[in-house]
MARDRENVO-342983 format. One line per 4 residues: their letters; for each residue x, y, z of N, C-alpha, C, O. Coordinates in steps of 0.2 Angstrom, whole numbers, plus 5000, padded with zeros to 4 digits. Atoms other than C-alpha are relative to their C-alpha. Layout:
<atoms>
A	X:Y:Z:X:Y:Z:X:Y:Z:X:Y:Z; ...
</atoms>
This chain:
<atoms>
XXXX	5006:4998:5002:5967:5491:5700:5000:5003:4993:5005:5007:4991; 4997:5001:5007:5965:5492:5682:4994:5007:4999:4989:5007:5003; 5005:4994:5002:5956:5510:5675:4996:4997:4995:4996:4992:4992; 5005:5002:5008:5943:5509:5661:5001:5006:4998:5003:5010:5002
XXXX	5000:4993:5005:5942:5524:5648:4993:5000:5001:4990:4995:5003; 5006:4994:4999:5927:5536:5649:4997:4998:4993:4991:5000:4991; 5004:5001:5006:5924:5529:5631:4995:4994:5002:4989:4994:5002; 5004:5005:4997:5920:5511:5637:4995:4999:5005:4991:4995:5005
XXXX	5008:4998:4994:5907:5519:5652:4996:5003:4994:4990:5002:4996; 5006:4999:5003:5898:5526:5637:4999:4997:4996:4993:4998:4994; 5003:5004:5002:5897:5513:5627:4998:4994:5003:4996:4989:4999; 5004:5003:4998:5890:5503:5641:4991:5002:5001:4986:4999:5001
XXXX	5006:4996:5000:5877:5516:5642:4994:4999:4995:4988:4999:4996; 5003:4998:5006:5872:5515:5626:4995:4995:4998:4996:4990:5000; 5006:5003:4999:5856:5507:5622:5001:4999:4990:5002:5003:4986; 4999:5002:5007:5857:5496:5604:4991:5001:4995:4985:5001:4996
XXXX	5006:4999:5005:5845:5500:5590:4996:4995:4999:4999:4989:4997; 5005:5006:5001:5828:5490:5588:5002:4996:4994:5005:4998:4989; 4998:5006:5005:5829:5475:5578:4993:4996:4998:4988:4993:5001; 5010:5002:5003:5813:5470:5566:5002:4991:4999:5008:4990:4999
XXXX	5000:5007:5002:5812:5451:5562:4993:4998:4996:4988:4999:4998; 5006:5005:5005:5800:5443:5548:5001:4995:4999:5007:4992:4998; 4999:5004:4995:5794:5430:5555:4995:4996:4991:4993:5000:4987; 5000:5006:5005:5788:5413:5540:4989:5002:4998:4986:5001:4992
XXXX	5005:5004:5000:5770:5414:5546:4994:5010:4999:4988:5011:5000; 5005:4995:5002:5768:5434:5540:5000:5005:5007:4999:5011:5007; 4999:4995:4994:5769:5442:5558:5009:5004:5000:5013:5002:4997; 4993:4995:4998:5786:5454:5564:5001:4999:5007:4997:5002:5011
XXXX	4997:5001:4991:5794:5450:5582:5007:5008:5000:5012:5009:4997; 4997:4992:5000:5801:5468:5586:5005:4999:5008:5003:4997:5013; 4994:4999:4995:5818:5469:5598:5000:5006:5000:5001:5009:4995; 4996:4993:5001:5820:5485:5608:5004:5000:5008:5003:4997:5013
XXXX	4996:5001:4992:5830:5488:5623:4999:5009:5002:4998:5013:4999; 5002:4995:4997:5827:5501:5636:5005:5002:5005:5010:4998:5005; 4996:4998:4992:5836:5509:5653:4995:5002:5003:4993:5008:5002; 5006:5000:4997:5824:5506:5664:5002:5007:5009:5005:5012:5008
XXXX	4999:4994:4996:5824:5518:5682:5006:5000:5004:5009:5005:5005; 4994:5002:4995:5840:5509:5692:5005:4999:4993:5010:4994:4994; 4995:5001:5005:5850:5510:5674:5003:4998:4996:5008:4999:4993; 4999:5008:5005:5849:5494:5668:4997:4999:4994:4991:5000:4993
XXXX	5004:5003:5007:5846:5487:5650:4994:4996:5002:4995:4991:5005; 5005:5005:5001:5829:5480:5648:5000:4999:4993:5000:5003:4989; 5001:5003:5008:5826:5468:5633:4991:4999:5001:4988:4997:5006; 5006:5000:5000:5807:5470:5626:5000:4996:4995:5005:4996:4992
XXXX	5001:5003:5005:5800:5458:5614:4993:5002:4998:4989:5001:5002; 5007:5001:5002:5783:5461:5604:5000:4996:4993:5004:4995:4989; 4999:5004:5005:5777:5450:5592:4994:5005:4995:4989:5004:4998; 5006:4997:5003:5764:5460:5579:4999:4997:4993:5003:4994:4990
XXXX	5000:5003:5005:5755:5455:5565:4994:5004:4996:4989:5006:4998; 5005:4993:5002:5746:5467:5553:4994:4999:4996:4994:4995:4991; 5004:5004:5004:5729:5466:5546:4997:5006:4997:4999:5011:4998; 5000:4995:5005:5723:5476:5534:4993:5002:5002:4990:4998:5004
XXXX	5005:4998:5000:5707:5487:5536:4998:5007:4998:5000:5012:5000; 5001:4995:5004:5698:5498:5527:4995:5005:5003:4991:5004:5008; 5002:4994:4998:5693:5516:5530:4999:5005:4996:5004:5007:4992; 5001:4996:5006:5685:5529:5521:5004:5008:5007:5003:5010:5013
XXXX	4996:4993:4996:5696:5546:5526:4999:5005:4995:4995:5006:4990; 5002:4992:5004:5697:5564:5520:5004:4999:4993:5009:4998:4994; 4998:4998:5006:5702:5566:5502:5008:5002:5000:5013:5000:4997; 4990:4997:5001:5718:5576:5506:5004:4996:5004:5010:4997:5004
XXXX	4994:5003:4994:5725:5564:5520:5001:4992:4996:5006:4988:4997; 4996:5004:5003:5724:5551:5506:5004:4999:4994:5007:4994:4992; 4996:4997:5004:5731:5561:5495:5007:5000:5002:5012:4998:4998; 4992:4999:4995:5747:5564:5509:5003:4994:4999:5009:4993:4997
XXXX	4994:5005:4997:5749:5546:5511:5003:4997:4994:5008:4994:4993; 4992:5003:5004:5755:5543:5495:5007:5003:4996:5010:5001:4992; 4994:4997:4999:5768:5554:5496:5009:4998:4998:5009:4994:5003; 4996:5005:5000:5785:5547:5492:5004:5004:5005:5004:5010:5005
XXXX	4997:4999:4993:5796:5548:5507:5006:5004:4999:5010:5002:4994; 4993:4996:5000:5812:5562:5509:5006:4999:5006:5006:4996:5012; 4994:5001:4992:5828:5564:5519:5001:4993:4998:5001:4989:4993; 4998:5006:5000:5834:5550:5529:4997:4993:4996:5000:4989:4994
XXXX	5004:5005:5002:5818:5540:5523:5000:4999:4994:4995:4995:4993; 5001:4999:5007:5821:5543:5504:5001:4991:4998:5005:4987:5000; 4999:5007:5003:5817:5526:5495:4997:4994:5004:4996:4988:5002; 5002:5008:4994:5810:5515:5512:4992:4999:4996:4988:5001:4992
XXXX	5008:5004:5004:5793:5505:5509:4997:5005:5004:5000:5007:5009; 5005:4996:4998:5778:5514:5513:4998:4998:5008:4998:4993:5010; 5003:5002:4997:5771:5515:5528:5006:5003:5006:5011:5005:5004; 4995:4999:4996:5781:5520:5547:5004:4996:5001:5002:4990:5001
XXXX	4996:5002:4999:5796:5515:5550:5004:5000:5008:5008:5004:5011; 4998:4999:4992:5798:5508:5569:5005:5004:5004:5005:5007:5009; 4994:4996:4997:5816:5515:5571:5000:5006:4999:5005:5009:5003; 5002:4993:5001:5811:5531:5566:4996:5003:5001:4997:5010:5001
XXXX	5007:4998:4999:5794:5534:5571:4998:4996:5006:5000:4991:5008; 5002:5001:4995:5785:5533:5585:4992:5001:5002:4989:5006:5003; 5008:4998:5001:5766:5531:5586:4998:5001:5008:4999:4997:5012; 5001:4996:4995:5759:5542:5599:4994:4993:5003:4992:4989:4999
XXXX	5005:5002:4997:5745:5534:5611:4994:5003:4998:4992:5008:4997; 5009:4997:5004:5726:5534:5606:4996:5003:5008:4996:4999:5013; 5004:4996:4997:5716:5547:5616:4995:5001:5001:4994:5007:5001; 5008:4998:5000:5698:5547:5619:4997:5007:5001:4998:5011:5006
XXXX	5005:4995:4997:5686:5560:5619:4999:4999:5006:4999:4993:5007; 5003:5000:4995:5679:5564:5636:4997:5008:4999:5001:5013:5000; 5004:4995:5000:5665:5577:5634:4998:5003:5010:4998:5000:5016; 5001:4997:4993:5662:5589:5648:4995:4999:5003:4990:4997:4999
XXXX	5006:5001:4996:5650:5586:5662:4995:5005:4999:4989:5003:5001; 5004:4996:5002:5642:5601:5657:4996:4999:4994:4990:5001:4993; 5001:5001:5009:5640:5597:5638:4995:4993:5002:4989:4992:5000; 5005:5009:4999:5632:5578:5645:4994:5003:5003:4989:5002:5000
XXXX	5007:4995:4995:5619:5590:5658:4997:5005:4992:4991:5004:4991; 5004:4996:5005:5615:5602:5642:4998:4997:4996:4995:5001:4993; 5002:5003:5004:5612:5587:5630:4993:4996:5005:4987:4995:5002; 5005:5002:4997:5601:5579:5643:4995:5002:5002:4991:4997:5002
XXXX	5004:4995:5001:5591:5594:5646:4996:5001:4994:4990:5003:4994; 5002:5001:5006:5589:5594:5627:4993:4997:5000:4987:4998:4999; 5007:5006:5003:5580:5578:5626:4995:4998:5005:4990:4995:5004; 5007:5000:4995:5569:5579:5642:4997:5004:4999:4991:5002:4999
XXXX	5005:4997:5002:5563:5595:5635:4996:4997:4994:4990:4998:4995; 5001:5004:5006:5560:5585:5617:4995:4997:5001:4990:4997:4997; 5004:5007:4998:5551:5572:5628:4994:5004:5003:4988:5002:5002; 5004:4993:4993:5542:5587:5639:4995:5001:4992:4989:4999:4992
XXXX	5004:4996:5006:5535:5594:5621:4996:4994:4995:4990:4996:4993; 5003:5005:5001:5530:5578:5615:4993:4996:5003:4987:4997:5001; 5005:5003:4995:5520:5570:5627:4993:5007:5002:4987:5007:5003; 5009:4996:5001:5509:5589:5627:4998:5002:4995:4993:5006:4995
XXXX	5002:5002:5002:5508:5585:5611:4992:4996:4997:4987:4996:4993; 5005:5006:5000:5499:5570:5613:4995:5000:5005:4990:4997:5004; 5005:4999:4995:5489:5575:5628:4997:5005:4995:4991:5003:4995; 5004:4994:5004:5483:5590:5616:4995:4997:4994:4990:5000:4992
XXXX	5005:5005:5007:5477:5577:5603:4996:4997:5003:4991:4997:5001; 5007:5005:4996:5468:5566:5614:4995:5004:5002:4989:5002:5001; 5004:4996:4998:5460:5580:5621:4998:5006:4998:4995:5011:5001; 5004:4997:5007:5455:5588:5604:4995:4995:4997:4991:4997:4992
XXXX	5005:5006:5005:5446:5570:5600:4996:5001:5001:4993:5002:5006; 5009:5000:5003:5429:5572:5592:4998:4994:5002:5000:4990:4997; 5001:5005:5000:5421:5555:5600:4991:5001:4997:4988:5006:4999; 5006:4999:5001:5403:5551:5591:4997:4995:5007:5000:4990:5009
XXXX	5006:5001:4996:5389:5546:5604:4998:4994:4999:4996:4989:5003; 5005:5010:5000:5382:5529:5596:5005:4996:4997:5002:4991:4996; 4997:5005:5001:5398:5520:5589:5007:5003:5004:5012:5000:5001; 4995:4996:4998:5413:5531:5599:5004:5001:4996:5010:5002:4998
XXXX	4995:4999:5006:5421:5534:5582:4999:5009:5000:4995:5012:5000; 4996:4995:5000:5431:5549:5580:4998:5003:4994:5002:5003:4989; 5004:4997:5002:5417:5559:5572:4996:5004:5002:4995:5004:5008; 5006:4996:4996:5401:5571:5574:4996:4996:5000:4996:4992:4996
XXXX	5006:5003:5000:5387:5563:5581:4994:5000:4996:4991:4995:4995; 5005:4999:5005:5376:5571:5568:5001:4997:4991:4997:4996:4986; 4997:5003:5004:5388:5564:5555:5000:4993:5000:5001:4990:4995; 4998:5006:5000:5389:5547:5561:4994:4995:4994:4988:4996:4993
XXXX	5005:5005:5005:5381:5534:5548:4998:4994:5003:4996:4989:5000; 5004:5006:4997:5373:5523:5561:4997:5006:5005:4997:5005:5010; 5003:4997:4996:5365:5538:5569:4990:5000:4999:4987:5005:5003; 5006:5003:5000:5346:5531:5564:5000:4993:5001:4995:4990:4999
XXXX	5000:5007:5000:5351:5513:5569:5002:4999:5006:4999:4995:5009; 4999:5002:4993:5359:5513:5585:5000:5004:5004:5002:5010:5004; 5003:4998:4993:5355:5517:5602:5008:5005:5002:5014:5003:5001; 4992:5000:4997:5371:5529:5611:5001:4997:5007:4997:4996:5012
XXXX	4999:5004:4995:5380:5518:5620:5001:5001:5007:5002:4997:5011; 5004:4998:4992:5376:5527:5637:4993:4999:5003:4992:4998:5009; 5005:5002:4996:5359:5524:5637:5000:4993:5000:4995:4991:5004; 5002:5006:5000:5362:5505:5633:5003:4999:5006:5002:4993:5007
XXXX	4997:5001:4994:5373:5505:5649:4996:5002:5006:4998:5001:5012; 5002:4997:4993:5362:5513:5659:5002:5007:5002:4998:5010:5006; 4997:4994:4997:5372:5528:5663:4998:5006:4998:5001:5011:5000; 5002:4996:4999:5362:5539:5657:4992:5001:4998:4989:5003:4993
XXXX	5005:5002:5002:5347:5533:5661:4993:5005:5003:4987:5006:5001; 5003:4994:4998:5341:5548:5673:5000:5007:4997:4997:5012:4999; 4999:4994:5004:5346:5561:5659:4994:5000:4997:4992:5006:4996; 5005:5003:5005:5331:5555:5648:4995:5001:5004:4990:4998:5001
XXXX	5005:4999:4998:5320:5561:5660:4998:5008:5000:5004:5011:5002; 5000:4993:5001:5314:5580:5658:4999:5003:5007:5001:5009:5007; 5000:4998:4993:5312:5582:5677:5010:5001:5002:5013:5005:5005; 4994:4999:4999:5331:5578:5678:5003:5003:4995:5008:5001:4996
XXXX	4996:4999:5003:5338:5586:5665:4999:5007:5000:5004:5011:4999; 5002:4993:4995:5327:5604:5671:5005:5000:5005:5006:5005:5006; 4998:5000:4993:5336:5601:5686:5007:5004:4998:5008:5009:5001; 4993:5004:5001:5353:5597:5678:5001:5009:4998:5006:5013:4999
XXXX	4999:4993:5004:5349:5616:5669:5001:5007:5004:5003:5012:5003; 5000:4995:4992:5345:5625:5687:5007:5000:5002:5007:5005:5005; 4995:4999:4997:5363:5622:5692:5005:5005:4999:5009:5006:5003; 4995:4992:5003:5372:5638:5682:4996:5002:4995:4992:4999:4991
XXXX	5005:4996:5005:5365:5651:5674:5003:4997:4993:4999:4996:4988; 4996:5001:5007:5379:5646:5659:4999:4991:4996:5000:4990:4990; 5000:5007:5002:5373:5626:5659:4993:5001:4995:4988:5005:4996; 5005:4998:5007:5364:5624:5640:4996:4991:5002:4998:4985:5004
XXXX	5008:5004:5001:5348:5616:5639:4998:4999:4994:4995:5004:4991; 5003:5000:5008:5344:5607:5622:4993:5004:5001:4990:5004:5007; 5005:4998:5001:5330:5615:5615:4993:4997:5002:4987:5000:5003; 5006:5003:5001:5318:5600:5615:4999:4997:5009:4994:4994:5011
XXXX	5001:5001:4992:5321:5599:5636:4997:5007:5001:4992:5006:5005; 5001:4997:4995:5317:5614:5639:4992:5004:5000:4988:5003:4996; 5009:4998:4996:5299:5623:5648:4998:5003:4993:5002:5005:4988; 5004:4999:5005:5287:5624:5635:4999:4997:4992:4995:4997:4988
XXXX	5001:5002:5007:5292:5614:5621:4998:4995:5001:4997:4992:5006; 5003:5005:5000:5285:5601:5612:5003:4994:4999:5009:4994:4997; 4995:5007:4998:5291:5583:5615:5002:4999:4992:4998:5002:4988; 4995:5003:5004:5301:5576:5601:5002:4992:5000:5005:4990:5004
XXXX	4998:5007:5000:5302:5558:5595:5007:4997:5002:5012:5000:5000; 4995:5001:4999:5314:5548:5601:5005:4996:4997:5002:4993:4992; 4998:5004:5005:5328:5539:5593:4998:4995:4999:4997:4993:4993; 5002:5008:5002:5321:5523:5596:4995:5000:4994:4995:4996:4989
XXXX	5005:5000:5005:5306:5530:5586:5003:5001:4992:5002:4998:4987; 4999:4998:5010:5315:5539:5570:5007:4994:4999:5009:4994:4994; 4995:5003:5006:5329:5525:5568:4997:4997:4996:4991:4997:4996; 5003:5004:5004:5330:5513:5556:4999:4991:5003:5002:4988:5007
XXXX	5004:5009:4996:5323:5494:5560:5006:4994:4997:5005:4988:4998; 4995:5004:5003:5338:5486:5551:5002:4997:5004:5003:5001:5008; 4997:5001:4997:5345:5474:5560:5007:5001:5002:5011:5001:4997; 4989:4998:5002:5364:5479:5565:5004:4996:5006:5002:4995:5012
XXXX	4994:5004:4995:5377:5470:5574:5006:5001:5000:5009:5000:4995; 4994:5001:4996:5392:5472:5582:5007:4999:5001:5009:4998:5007; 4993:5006:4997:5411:5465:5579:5005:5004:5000:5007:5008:4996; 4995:4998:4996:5423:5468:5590:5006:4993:4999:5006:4987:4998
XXXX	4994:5002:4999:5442:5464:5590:5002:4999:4994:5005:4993:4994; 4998:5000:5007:5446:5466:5572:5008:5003:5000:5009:5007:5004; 4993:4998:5001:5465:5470:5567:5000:5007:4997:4995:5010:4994; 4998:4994:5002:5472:5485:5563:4999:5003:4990:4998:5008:4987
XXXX	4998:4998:5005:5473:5482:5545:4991:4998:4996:4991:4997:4990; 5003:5002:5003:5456:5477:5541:4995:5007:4998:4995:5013:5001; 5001:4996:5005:5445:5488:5528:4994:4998:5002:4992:4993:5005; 5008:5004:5001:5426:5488:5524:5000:4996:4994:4994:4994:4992
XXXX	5002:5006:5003:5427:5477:5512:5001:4994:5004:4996:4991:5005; 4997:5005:4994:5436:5465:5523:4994:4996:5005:4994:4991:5007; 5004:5004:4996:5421:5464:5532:4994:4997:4999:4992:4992:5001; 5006:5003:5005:5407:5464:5518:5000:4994:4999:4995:4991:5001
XXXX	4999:5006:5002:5416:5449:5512:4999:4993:5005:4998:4988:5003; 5001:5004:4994:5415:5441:5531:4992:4997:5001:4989:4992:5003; 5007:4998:4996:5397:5446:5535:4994:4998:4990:4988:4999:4990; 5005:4999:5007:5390:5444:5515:4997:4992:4997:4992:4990:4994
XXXX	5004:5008:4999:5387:5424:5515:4995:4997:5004:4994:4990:5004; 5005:4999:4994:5375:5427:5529:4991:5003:4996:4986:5002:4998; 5006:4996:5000:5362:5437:5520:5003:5004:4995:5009:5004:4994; 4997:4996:5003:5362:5452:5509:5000:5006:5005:4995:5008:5008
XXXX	4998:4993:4995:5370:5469:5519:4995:5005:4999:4994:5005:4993; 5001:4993:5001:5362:5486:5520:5006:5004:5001:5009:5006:4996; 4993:4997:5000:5378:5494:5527:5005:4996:5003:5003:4991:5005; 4996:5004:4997:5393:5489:5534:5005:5008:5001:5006:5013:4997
XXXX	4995:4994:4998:5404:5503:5544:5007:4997:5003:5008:4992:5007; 4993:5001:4997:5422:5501:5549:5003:5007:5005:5004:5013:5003; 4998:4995:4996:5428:5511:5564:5007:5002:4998:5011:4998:4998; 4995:4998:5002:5442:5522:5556:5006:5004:5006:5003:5009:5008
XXXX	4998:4998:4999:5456:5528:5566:5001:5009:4997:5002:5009:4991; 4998:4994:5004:5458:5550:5561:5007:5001:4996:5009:5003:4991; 4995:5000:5001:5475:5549:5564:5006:4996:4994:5008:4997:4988; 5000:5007:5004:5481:5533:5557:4998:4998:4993:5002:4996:4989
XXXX	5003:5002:5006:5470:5529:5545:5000:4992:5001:5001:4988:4996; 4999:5006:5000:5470:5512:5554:4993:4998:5002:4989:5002:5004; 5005:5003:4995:5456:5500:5562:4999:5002:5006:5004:5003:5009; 5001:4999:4992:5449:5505:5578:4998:4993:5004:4999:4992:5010
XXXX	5001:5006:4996:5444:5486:5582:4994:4999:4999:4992:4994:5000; 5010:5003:5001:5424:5487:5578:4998:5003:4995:5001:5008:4993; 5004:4999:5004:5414:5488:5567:4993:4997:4999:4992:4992:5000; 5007:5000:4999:5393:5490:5563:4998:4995:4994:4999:4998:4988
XXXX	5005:5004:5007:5383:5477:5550:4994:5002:5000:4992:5004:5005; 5009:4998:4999:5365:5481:5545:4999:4995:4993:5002:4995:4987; 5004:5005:5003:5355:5465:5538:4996:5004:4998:4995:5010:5001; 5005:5000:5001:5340:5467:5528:4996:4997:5005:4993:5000:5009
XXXX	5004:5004:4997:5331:5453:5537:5004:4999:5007:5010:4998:5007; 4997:5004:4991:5334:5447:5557:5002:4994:4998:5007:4993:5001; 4998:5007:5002:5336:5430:5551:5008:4998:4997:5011:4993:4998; 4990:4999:4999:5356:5435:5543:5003:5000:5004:5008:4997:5005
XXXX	4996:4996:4996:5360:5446:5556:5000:4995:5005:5005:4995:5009; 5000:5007:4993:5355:5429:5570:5004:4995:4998:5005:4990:5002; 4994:5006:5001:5367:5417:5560:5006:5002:4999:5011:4998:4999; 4995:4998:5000:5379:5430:5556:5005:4999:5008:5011:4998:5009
XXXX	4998:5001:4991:5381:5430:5576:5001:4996:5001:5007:4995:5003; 4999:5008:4996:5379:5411:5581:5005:4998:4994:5006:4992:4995; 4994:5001:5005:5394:5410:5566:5004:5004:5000:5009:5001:4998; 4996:4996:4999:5403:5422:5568:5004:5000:5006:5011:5000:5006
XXXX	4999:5000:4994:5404:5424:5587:5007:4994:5002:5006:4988:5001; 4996:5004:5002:5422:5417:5591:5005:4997:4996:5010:4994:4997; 4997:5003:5007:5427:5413:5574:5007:5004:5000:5008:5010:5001; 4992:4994:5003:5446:5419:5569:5000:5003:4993:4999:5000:4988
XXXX	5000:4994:5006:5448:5433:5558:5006:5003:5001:5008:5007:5005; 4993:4995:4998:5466:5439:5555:5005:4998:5007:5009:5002:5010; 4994:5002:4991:5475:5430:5570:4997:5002:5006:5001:5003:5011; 5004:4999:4995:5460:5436:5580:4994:4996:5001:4992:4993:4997
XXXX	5004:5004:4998:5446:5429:5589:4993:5007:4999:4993:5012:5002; 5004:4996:5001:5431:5439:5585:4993:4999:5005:4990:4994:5005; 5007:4997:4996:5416:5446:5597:4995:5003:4996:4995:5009:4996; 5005:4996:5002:5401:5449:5588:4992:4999:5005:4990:4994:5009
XXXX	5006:5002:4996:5385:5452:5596:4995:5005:4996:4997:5007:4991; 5003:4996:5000:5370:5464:5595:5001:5007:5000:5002:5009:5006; 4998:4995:4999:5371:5480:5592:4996:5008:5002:4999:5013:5003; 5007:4999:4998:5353:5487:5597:4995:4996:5004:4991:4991:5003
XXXX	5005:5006:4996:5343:5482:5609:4994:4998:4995:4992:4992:4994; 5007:5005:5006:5328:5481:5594:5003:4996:4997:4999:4992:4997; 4999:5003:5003:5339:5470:5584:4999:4992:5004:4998:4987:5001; 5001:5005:4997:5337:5456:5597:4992:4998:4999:4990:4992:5002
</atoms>
């Protein structure tokens, strides 16, 4: 039985230093050997190939990198050197479950304040009475031409009666009664009597982006205009989708309608009709 020397057991031990290879086609096949759990040499092979990628970084860390190398490394080409360096594993953030619940809560409140916002606006809106535009009734510029579009509906065809509208004023002491409803006064012309006789008409589904000229110019080979209104959004400053014409004569404003009605306008199909029962 032959002995071995104690030198010979440790340089079976001994694990040989990695071996880089450059390889014809630009990549590096990297040799490294390990001792793996049962104290065996493993041979690993990677093959890597490097590509270049640009990143903007902090001023002083690209200052570090060009540093020229000391010590053992004095003189090597830039960059780490596998036999010597060892590049750690990349790590992710993972934010606490806490920090995810209070950014969460964040933007539900955001969204919470938002939306009573917008419920606040809607129901701050001034709608006017005879074209529903987002103005005073008394302000409106069809408010001696067009009827409010409740009474052409019907729905408030019992209000219009001074018997119901006495009634309607008996219900609380705090419910207000125009002046011209109530016990002893004198009746008051109605709109139908002080508007104006102009014919006016109606068109509906207009685009967002359309103006009153837009319309003059639609509605102006028909006849000559008295006005022309465009429903202005307050907010926006956009289209609402309608707008009022007023002919001089009935005979514009009845071929404006039977040419118009239909017709596309803007990648829209346009609705025009009457916009008063006297215009018919």
């Amino acid at each position: 039985m032959t002995k071995t020397s104690w030198a010979d057991e440790v340089d079976e031990q001994e694990v040989p230093s990695p071996e880089v290879i450059n390889n014809p086609d630009g990549t590096r096949t990297v040799i490294e050997y390990r001792l793996n759990e049962d104290g065996k040499k493993v041979k690993s092979t990677r093959r890597i190939k490097n590509k270049v990628v640009q990143e903007h970084v902090n001023r002083a860390v690209a200052e570090r990198k060009k540093w020229a190398k000391f010590g053992a490394e004095r003189g090597a080409a830039p960059g780490p050197n596998i036999s010597t360096t060892t590049v750690g594993e990349v790590i992710l953030l993972r934010l606490s479950q806490y920090a995810a619940q209070q950014k969460q809560q964040e933007l539900e409140a955001q969204q919470q304040k938002e939306q009573e916002k917008s419920l606040a606006a809607k129901s701050s809106r001034i709608l006017c009475r005879n074209c529903r535009g987002e103005h005073f009734t008394a302000r409106c510029p069809y408010k001696d031409t067009l009827v409010p579009l409740e009474e052409i509906t019907g729905a408030s065809a019992t209000a219009a009666e001074p018997g119901s509208s006495q009634a309607e004023g008996d219900k609380g002491a705090n419910s207000y009664v125009p002046p011209h409803l109530r016990a002893g006064a004198k009746a008051m012309d109605s709109i139908h009597e002080r508007r104006d006789e102009n014919p006016t008409i109606r068109i509906t589904n207009l685009s967002e982006n359309t103006q009153d000229d837009d319309v003059k110019q639609l509605c102006r080979p028909f006849g000559p205009i008295s006005r022309a209104y465009v429903a202005m959004d307050r907010m926006t400053q956009l289209c609402k989708g309608f707008a009022f014409v007023s002919f001089y004569d009935h005979a514009s404003a009845t071929e404006a309608i039977a040419k118009l009605n239909g017709h596309g306008f803007d990648h829209l199909i346009l609705n025009v009709e009457w916009a008063n029962s006297g215009g018919k």
